[in-house]
PDB file of N, CA, C, O and CB in Angstrom:
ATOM      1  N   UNK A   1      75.598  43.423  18.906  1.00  0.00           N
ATOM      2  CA  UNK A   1      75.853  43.745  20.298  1.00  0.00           C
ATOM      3  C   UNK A   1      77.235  44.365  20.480  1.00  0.00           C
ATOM      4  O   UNK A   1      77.622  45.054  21.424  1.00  0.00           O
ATOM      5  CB  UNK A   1      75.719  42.499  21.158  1.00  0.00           C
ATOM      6  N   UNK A   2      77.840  44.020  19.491  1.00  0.00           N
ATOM      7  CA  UNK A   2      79.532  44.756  19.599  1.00  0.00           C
ATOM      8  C   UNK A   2      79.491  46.271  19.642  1.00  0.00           C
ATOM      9  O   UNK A   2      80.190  46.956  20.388  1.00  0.00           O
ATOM     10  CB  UNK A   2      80.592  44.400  18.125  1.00  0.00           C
ATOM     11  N   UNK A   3      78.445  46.807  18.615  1.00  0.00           N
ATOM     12  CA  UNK A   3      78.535  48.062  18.661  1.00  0.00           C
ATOM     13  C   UNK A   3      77.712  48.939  19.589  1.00  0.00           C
ATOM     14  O   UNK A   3      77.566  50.154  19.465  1.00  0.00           O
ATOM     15  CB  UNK A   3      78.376  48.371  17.537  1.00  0.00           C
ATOM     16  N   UNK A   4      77.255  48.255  20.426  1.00  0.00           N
ATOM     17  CA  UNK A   4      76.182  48.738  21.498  1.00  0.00           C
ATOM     18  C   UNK A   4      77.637  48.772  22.777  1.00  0.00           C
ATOM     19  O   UNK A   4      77.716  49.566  23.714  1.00  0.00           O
ATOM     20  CB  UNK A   4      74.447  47.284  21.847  1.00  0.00           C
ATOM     21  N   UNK A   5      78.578  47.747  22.457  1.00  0.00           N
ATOM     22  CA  UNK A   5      79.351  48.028  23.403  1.00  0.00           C
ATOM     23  C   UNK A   5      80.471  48.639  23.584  1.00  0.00           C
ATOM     24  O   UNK A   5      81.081  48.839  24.634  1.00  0.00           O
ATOM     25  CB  UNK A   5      79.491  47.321  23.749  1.00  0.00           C
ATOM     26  N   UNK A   6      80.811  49.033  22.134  1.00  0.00           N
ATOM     27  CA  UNK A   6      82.082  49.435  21.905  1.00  0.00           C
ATOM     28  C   UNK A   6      81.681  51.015  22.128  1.00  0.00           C
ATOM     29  O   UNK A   6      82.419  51.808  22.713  1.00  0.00           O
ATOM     30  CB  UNK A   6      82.758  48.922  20.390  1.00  0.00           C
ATOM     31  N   UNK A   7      80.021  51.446  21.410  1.00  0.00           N
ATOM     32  CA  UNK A   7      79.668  52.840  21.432  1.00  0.00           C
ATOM     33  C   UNK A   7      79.603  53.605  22.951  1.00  0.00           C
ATOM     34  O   UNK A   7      79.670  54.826  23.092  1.00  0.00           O
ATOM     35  CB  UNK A   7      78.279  52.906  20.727  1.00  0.00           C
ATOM     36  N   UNK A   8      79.432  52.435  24.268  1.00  0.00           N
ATOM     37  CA  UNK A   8      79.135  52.454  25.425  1.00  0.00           C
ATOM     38  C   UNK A   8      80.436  53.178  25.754  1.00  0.00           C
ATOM     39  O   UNK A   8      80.632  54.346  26.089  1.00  0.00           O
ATOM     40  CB  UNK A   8      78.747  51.139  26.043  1.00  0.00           C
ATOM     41  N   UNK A   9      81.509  51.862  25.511  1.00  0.00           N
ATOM     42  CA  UNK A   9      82.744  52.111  26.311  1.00  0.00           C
ATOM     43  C   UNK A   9      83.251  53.470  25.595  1.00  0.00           C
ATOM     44  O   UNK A   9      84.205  54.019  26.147  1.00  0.00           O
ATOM     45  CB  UNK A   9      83.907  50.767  26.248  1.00  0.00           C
ATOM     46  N   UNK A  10      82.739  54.061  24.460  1.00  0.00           N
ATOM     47  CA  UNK A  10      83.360  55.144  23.895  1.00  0.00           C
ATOM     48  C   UNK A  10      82.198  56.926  24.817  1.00  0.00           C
ATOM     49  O   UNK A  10      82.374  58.117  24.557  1.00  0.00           O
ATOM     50  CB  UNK A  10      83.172  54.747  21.696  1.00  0.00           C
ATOM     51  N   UNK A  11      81.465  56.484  25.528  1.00  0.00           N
ATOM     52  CA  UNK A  11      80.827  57.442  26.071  1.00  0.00           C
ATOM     53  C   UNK A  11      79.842  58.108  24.985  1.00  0.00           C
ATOM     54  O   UNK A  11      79.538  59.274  25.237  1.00  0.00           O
ATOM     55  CB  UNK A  11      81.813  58.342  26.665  1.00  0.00           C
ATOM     56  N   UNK A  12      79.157  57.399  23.513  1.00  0.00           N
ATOM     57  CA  UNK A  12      78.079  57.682  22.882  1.00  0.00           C
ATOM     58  C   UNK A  12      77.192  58.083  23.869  1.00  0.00           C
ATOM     59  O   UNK A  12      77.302  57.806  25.063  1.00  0.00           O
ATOM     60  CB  UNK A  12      77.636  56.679  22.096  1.00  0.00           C
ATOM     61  N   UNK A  13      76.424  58.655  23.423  1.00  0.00           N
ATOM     62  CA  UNK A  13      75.139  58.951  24.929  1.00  0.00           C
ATOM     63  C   UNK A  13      73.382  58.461  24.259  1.00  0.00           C
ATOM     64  O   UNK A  13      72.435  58.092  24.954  1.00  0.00           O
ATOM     65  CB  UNK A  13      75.045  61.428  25.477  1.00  0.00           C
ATOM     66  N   UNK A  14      73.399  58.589  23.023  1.00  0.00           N
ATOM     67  CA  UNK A  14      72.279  57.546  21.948  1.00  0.00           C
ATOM     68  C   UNK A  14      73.106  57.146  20.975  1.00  0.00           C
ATOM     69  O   UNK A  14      74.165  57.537  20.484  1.00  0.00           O
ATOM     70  CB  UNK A  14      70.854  58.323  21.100  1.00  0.00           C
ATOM     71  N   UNK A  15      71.914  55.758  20.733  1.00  0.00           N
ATOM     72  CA  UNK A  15      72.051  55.192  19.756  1.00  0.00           C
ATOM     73  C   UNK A  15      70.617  55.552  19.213  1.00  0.00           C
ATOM     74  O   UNK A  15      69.763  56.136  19.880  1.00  0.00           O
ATOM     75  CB  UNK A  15      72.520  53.817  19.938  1.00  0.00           C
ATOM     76  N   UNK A  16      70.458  55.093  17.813  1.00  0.00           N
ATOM     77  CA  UNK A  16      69.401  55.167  16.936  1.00  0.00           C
ATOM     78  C   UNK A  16      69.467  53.829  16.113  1.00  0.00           C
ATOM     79  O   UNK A  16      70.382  53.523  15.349  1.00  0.00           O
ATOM     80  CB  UNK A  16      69.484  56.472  16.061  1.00  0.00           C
ATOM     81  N   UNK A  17      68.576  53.235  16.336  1.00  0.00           N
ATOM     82  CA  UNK A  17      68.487  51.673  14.913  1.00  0.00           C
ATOM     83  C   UNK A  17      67.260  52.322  14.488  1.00  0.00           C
ATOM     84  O   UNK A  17      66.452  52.717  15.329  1.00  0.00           O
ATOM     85  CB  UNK A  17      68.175  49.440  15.484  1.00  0.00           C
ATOM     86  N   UNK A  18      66.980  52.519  12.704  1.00  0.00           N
ATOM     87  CA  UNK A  18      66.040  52.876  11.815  1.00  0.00           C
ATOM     88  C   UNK A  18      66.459  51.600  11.039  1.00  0.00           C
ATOM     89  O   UNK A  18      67.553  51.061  10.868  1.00  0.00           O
ATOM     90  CB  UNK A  18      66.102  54.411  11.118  1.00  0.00           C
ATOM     91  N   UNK A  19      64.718  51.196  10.472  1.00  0.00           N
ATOM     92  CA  UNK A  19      65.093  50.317   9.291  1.00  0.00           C
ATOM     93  C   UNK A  19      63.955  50.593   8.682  1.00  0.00           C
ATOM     94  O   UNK A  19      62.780  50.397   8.991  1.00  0.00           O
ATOM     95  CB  UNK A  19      65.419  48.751   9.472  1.00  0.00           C
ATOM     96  N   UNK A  20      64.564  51.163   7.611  1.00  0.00           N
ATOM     97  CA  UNK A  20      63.361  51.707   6.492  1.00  0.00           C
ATOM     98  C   UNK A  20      62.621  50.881   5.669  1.00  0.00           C
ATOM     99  O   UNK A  20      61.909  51.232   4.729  1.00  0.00           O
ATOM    100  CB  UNK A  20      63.875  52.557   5.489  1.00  0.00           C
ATOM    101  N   UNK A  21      62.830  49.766   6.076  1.00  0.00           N
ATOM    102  CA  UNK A  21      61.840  48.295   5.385  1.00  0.00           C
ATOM    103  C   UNK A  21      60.461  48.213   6.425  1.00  0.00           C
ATOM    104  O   UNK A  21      59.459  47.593   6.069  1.00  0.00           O
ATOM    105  CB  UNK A  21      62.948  46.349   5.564  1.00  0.00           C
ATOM    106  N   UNK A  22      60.514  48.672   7.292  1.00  0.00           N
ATOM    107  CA  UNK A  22      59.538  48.195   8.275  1.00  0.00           C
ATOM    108  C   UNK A  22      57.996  49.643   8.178  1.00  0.00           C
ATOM    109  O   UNK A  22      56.799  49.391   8.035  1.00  0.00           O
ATOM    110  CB  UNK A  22      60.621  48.079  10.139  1.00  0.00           C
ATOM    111  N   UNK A  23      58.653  51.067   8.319  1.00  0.00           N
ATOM    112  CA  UNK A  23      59.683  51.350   8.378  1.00  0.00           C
ATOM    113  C   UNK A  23      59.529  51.555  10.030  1.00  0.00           C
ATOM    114  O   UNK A  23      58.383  51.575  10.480  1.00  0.00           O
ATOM    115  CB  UNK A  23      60.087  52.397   7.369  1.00  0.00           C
ATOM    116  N   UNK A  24      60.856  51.735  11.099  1.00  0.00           N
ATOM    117  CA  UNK A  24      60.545  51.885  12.256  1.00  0.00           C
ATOM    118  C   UNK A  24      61.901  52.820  12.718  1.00  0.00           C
ATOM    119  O   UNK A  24      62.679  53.307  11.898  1.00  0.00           O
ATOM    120  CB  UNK A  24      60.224  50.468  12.952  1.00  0.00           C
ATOM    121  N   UNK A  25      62.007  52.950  14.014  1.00  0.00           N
ATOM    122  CA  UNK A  25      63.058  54.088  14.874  1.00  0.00           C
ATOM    123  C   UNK A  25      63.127  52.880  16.154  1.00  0.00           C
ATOM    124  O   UNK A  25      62.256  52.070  16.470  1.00  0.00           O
ATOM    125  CB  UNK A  25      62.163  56.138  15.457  1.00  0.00           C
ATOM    126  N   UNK A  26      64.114  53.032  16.580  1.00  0.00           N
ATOM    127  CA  UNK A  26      64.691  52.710  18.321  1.00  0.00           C
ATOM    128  C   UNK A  26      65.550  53.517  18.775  1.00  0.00           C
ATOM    129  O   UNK A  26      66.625  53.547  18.176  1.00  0.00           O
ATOM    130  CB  UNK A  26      65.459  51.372  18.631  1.00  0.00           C
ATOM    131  N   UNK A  27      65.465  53.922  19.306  1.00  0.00           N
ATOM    132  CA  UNK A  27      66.644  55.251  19.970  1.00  0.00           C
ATOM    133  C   UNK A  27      66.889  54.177  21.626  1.00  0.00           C
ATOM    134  O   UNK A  27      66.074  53.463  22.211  1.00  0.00           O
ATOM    135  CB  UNK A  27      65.484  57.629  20.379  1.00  0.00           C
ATOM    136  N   UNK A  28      68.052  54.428  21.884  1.00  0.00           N
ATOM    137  CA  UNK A  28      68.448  54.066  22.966  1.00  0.00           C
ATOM    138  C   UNK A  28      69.236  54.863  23.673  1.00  0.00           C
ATOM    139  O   UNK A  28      70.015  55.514  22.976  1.00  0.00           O
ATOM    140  CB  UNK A  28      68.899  53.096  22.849  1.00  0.00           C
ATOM    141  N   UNK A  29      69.303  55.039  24.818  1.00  0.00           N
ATOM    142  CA  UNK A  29      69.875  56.025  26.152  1.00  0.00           C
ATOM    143  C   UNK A  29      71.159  55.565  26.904  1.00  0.00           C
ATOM    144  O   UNK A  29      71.039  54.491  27.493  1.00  0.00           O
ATOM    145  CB  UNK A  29      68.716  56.087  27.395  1.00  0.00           C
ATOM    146  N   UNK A  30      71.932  55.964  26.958  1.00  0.00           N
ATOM    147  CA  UNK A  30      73.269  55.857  27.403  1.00  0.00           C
ATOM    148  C   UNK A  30      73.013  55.689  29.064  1.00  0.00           C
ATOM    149  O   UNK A  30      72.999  56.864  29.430  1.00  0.00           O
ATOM    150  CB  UNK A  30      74.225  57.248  26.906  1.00  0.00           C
ATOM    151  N   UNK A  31      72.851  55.042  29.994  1.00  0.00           N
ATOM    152  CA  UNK A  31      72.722  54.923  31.245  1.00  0.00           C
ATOM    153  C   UNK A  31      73.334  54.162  32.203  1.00  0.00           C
ATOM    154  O   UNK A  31      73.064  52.965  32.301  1.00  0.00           O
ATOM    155  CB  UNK A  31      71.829  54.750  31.339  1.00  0.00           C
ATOM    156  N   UNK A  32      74.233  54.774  33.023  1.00  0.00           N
ATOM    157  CA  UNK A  32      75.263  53.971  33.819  1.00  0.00           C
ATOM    158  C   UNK A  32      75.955  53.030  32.649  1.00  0.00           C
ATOM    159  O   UNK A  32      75.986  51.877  33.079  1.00  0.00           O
ATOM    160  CB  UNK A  32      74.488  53.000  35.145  1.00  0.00           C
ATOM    161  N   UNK A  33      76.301  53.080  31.838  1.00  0.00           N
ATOM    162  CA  UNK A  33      77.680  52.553  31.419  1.00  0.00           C
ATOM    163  C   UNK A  33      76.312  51.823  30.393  1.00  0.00           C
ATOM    164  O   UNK A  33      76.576  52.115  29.227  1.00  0.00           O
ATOM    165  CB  UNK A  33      79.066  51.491  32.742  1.00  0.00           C
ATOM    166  N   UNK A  34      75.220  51.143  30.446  1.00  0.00           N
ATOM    167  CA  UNK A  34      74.898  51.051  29.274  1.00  0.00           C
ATOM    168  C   UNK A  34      73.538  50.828  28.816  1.00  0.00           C
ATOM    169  O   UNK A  34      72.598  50.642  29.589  1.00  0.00           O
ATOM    170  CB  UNK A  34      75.578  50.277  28.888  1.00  0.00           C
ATOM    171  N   UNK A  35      73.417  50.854  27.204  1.00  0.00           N
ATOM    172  CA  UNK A  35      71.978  51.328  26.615  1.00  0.00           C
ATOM    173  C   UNK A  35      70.699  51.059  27.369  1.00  0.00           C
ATOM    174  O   UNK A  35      70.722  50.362  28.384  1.00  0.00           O
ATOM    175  CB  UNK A  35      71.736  50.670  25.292  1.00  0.00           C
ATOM    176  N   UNK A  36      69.993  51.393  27.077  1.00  0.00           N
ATOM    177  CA  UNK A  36      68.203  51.457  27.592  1.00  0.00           C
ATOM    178  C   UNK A  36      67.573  52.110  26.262  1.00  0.00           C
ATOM    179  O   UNK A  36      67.876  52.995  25.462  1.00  0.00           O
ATOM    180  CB  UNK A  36      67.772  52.717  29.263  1.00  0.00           C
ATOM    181  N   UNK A  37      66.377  51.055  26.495  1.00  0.00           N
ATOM    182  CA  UNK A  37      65.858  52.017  25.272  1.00  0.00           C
ATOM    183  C   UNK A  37      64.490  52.903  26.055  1.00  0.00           C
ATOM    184  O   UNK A  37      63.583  52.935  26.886  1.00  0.00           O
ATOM    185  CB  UNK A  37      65.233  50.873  23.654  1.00  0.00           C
ATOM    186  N   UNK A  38      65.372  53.630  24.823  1.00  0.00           N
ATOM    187  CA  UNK A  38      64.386  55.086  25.553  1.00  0.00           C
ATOM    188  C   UNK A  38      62.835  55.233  24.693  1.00  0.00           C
ATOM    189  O   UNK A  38      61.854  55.500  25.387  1.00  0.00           O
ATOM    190  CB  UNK A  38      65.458  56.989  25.201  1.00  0.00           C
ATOM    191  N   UNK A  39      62.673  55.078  23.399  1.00  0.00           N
ATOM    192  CA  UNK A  39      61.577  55.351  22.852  1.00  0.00           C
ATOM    193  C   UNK A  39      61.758  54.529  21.644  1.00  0.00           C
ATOM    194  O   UNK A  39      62.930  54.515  21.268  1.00  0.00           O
ATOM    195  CB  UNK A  39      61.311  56.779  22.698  1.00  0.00           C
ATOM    196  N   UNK A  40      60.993  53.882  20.968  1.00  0.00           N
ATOM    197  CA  UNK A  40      60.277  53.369  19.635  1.00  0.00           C
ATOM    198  C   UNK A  40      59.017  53.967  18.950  1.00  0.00           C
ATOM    199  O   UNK A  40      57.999  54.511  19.377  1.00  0.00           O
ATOM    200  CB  UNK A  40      59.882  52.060  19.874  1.00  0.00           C
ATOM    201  N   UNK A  41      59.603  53.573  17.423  1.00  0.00           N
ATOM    202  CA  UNK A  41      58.070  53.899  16.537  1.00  0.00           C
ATOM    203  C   UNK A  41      58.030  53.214  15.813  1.00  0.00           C
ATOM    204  O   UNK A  41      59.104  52.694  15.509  1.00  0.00           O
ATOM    205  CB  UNK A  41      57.712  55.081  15.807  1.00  0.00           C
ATOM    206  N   UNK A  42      56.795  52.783  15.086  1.00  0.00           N
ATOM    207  CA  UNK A  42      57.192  52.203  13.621  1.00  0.00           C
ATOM    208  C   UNK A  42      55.834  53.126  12.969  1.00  0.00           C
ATOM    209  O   UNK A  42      54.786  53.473  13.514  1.00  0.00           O
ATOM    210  CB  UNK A  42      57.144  50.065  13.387  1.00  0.00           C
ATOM    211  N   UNK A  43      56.243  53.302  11.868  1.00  0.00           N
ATOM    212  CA  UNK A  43      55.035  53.729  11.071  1.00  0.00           C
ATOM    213  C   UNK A  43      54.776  55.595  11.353  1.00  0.00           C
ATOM    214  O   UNK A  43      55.530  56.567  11.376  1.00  0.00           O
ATOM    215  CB  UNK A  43      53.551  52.644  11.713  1.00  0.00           C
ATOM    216  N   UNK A  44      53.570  55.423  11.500  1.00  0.00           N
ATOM    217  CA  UNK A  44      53.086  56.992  11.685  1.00  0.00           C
ATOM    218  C   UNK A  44      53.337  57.301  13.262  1.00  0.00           C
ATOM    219  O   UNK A  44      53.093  58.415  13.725  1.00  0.00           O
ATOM    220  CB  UNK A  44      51.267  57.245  11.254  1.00  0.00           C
ATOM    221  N   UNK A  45      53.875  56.166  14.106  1.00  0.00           N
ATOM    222  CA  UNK A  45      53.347  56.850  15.302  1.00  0.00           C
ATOM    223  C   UNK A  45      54.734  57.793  15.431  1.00  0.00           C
ATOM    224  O   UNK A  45      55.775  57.945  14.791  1.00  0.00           O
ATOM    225  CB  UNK A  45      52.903  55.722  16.754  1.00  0.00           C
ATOM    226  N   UNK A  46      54.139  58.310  16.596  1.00  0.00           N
ATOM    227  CA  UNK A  46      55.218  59.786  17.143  1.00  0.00           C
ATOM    228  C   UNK A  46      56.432  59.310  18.068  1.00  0.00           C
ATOM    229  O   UNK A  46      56.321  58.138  18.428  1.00  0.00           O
ATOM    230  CB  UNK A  46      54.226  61.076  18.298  1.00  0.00           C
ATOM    231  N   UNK A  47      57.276  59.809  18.408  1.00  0.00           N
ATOM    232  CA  UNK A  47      57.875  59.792  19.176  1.00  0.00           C
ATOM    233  C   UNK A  47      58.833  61.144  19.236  1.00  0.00           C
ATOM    234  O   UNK A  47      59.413  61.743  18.331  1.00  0.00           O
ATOM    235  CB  UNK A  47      58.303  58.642  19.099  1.00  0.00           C
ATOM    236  N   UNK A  48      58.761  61.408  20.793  1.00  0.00           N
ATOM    237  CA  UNK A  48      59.155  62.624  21.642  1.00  0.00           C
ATOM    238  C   UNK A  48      60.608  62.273  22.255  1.00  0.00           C
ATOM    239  O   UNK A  48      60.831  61.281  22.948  1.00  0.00           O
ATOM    240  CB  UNK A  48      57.986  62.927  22.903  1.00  0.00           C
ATOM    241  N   UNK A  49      61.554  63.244  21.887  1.00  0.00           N
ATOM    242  CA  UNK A  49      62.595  63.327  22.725  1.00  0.00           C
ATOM    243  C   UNK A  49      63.000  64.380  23.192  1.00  0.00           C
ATOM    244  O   UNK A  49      62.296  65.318  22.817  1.00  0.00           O
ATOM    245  CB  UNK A  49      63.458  62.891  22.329  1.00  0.00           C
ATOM    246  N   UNK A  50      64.193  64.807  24.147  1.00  0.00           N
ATOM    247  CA  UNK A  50      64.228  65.574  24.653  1.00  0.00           C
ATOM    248  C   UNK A  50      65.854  65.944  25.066  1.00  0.00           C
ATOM    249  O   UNK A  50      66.206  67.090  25.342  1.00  0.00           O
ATOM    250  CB  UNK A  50      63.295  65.338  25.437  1.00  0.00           C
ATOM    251  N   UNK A  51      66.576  65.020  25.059  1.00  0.00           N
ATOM    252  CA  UNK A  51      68.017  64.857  24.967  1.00  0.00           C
ATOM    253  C   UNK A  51      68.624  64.154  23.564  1.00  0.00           C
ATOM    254  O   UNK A  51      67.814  63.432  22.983  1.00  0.00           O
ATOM    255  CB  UNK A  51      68.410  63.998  26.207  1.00  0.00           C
ATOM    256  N   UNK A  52      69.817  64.268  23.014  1.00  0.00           N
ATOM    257  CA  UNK A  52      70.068  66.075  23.340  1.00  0.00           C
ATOM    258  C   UNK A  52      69.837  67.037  22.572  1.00  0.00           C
ATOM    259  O   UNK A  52      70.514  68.057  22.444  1.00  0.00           O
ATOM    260  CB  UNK A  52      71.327  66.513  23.557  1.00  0.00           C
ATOM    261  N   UNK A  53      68.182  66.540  21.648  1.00  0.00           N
ATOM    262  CA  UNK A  53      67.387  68.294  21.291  1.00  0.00           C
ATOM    263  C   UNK A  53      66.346  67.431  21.727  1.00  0.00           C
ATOM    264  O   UNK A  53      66.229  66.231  21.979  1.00  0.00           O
ATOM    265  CB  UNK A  53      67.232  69.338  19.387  1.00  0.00           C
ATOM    266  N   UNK A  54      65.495  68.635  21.731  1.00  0.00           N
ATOM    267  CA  UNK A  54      63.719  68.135  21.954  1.00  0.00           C
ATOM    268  C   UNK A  54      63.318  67.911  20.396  1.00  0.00           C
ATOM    269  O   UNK A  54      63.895  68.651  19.599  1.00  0.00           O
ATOM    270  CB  UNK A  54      62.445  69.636  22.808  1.00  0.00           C
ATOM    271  N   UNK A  55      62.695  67.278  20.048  1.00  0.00           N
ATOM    272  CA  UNK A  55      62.491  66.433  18.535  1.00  0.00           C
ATOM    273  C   UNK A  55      61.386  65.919  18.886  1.00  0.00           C
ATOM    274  O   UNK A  55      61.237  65.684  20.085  1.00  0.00           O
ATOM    275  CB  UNK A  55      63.598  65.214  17.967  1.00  0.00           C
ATOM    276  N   UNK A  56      60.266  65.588  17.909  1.00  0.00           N
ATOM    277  CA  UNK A  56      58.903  64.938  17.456  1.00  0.00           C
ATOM    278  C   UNK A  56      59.095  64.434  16.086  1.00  0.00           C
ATOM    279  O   UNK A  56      59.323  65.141  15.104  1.00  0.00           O
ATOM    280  CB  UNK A  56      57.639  65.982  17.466  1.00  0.00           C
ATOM    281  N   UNK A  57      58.991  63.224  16.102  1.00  0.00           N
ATOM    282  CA  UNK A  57      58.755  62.966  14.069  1.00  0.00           C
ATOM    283  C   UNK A  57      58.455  61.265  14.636  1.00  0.00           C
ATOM    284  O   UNK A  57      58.468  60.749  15.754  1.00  0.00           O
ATOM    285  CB  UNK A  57      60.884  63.306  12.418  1.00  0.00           C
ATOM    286  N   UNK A  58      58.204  60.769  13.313  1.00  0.00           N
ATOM    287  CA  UNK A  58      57.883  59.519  13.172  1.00  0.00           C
ATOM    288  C   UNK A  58      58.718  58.866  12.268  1.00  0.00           C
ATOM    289  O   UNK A  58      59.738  59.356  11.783  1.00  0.00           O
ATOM    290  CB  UNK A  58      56.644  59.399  12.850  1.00  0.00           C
ATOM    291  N   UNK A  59      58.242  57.679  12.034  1.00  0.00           N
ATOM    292  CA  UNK A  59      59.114  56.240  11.756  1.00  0.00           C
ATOM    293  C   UNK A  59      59.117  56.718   9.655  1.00  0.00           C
ATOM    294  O   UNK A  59      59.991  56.808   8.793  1.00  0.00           O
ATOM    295  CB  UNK A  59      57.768  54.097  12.488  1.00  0.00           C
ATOM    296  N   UNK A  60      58.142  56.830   9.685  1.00  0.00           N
ATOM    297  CA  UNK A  60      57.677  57.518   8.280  1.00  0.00           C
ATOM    298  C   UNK A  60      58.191  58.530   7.609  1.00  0.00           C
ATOM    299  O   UNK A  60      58.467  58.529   6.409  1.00  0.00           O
ATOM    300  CB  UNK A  60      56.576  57.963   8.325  1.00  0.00           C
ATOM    301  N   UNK A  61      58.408  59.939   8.833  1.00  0.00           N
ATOM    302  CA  UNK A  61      58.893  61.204   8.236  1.00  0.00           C
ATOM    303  C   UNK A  61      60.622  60.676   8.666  1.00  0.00           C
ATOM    304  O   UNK A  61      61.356  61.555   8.213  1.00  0.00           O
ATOM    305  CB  UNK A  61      58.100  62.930   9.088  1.00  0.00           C
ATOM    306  N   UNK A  62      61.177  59.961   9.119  1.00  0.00           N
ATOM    307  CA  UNK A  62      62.337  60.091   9.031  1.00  0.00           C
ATOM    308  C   UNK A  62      63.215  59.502   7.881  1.00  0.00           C
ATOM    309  O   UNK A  62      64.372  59.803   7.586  1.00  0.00           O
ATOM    310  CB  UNK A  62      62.638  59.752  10.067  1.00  0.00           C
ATOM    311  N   UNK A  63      62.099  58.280   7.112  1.00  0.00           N
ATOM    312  CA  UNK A  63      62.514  57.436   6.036  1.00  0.00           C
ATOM    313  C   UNK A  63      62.283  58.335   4.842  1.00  0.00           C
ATOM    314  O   UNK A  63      63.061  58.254   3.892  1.00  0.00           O
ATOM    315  CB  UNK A  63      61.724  56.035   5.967  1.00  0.00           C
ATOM    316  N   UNK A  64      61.127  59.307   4.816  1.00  0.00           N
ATOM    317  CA  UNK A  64      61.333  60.156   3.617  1.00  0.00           C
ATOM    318  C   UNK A  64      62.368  61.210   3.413  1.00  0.00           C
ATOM    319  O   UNK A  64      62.541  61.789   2.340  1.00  0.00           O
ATOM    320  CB  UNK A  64      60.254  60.766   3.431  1.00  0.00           C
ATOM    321  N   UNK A  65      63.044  61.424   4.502  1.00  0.00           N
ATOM    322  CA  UNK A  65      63.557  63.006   4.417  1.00  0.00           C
ATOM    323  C   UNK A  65      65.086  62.676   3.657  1.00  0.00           C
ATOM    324  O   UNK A  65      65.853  63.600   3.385  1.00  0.00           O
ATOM    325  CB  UNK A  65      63.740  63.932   6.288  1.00  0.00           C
TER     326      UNK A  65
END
């Protein structure tokens, strides 16, 4: 939680937690002073973003690359 808050007070605008054991994604959104999560995956599923690029991939293609 320290670094969810320290990244806040530093004006980060995402975070990303990947853990390639699972394997999965959490992206979280910078909002009013602090995180939200914006989208999850684990596995094959997809996930769409749009800030700050538009991006598609999964929990899978990000652990191989």
């Amino acid at each position: 939680m320290l670094k969810f808050s320290r990244y806040a007070e530093g004006g980060i605008e995402q975070y990303w937690i990947v853990d390639p054991r699972v394997p999965s994604i959490a992206v979280y959104q910078l909002i009013d002073g602090e995180f939200a999560l914006q989208a999850e995956s684990t596995g094959a599923e997809t996930i769409s973003l749009t800030t700050p690029l538009t991006i598609s991939l999964t929990a899978d293609q990000l652990i191989t690359i």
